[in-house]
N, C-alpha and C positions, 0 to 999 in steps of 0.2 A: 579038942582044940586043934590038936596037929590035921585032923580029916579035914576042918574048917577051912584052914589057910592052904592046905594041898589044895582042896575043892577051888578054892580063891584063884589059883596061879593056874591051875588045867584053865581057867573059865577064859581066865585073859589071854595066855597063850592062844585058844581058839579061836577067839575075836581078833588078836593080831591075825591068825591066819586068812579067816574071811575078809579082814581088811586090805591083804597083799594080792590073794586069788580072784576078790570081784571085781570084775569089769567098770574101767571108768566110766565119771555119771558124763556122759557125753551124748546125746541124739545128734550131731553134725560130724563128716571127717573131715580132715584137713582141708579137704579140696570143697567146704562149702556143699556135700553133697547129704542129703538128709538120710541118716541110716537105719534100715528098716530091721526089727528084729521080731525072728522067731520062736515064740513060746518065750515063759520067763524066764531069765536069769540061763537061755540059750545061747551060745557063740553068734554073733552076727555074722549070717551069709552074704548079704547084697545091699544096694543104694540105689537111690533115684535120684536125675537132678532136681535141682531145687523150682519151685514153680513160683513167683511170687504171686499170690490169686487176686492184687490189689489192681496189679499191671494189667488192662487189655492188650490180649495177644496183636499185632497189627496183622490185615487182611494184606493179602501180595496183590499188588496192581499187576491185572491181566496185560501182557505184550497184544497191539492190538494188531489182528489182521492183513496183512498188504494185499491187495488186487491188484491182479497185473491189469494195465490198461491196454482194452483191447487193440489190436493193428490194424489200420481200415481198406478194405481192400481194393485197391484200383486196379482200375476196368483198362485197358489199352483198346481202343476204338481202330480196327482197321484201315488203310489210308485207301481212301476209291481208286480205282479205275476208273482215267479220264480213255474217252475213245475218242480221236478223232477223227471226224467226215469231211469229203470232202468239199473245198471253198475255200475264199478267200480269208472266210471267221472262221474255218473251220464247219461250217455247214453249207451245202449246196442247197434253196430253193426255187422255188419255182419263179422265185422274182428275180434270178440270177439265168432263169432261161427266157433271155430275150434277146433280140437280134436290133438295132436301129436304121432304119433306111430312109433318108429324106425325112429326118425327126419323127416316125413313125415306129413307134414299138410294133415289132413282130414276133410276136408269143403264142406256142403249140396250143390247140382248143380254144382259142380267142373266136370271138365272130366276126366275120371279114364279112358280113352281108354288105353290098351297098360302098364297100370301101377299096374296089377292087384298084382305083384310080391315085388312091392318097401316097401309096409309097414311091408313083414311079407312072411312067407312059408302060400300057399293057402290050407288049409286042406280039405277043400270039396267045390266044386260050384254046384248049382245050379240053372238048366236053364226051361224056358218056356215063355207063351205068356204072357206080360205083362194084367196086370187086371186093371193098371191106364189107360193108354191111348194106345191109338196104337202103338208097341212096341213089344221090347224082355226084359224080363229080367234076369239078370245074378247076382247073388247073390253067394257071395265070402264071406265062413266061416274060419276064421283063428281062431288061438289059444286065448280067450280072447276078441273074438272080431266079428263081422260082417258088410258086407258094402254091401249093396243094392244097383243095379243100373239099370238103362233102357235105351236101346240101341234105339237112332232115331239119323234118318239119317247117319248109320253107323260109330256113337257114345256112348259110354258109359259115362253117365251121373249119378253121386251121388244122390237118393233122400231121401236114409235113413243107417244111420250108427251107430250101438249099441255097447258099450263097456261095459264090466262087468269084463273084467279082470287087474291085475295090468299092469302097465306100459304104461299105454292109461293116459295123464294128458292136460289141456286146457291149453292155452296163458297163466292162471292166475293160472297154478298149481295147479288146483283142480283135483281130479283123485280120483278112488275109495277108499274109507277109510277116504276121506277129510271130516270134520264137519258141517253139516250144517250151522254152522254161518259162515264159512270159506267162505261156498259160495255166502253169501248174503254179506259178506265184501268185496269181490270179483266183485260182480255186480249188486250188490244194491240190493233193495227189486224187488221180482220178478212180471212181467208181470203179472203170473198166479199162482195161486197155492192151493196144495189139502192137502188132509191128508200124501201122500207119493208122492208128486213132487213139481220141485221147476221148475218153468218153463217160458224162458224168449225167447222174440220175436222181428221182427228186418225184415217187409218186409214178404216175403215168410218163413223168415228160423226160425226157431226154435231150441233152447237148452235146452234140459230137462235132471234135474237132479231126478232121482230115489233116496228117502231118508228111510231107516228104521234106528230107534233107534240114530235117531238124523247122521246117516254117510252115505253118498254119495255111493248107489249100484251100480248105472247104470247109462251112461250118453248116452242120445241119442239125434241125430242130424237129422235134417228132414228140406225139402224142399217142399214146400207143392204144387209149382206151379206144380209140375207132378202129383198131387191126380184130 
C-alpha cells in the first residue's frame, strides 16, 4: 500500500515537471512571425515572415523609359561674293559702247556699208590695203571726228572710231569736256586705267576715254576682233 501511493506522488511530481520544462503550445511569436521547428520536441532555432497565400502579391509597375529628343542640326549657308564690273549697273556692255553723232549710233563692228554720209559731211577719206587682215580700208575723216573701217566680203565694217570734237556724247552723256568723275559715275570704276585713260571693256569692244586735267579729250571706240 505505502509502494502504491509513493508510486502515485513520483508519477505526479514528474508530470508537473514535463508541465513546467515543455515549450509553450505556440506556432506564432510575438512579432506575428510563423516559427519553424526542428525535430520534435527540439528548441526552436529560426522564423519566417508570415505570407498570407490568399493575398496576390502586386506586380511593381515598370519606370517607363525617357528618350532624349534628338537636336536638329542647322546648316549655316555661306553669304556670296557679290563682284562688281564695271558700269553704270555695275556691268559694262556692249550696248554702253556707243558714241551718238547727228542721232546716229556709232558702235565698234557695226556695218557702215553705204552709210558713210548719215553721221556728218565726209571731209577727206582715205583708202588702201588694210594692215589688220586681209581687206580694204576706208577711213572717213569728218569734222571733229573719225571712223575707221575695213571692207570684207564687200563690206564695211567699224573697227575704230575717234572723237575729239564737240557734239559726239555716249548713251550716258559723256562727251568731251565731261569730268572725270562724271565718267566713272557713269560706268563704274574702269576696266583699265593709266595716268590719261579711263578704259572700259565688254568682249572684243572697247571704250576709252582720253582724260587731261581731270576732263574727257577724246573718246575712242575699237573692236579689236579685226587687230
Amino acid at each position: 500500500m505505502k509502494k502504491t501511493v509513493a508510486s502515485a506522488i513520483l508519477i505526479i511530481v514528474i508530470m508537473s515537471c514535463l508541465g513546467a520544462c515543455a515549450p509553450k503550445d505556440s506556432s506564432y511569436s510575438e512579432d506575428g512571425a510563423h516559427k519553424v521547428a526542428i525535430g520534435v520536441g527540439e528548441e526552436i532555432v529560426g522564423s519566417q515572415p508570415y505570407v498570407d497565400h490568399d493575398k496576390p502579391t502586386p506586380t511593381p509597375t515598370p519606370t517607363p523609359e525617357i528618350s532624349a529628343t534628338p537636336v536638329p542640326t542647322v546648316t549655316i549657308e555661306p553669304t556670296p561674293v557679290v563682284t562688281v564690273t564695271p558700269g553704270g549697273d555695275g556691268v559694262f556692255t556692249k550696248e554702253d559702247c556707243v558714241v551718238i553723232v547727228e542721232n546716229v549710233r556709232i558702235s565698234p563692228g557695226m556695218d557702215f556699208t553705204g552709210r558713210e554720209n548719215e553721221p556728218g559731211k565726209v571731209v577727206d577719206k582715205l583708202e588702201g590695203v588694210s594692215c589688220l587682215q586681209s581687206g580694204y580700208d576706208i577711213n572717213y575723216i569728218y569734222k571733229g571726228f573719225r571712223i575707221d573701217t575695213i571692207t570684207q566680203n564687200g563690206k564695211q565694217y567699224i573697227y575704230i572710231a575717234d572723237f575729239t570734237g564737240a557734239g559726239a556724247v555716249t548713251d550716258a552723256g559723256i562727251g568731251i569736256g565731261s569730268s572725270e568723275d562724271d565718267v566713272v559715275a557713269a560706268y563704274g570704276e574702269p576696266t583699265e586705267d593709266s595716268v590719261t585713260q579711263r578704259i572700259y571693256k565688254t568682249g572684243s569692244l572697247m571704250m576709252s576715254f582720253y582724260i587731261k586735267d581731270e576732263k574727257v579729250t577724246e573718246i575712242v571706240l575699237v573692236d579689236s576682233s579685226f587687230q
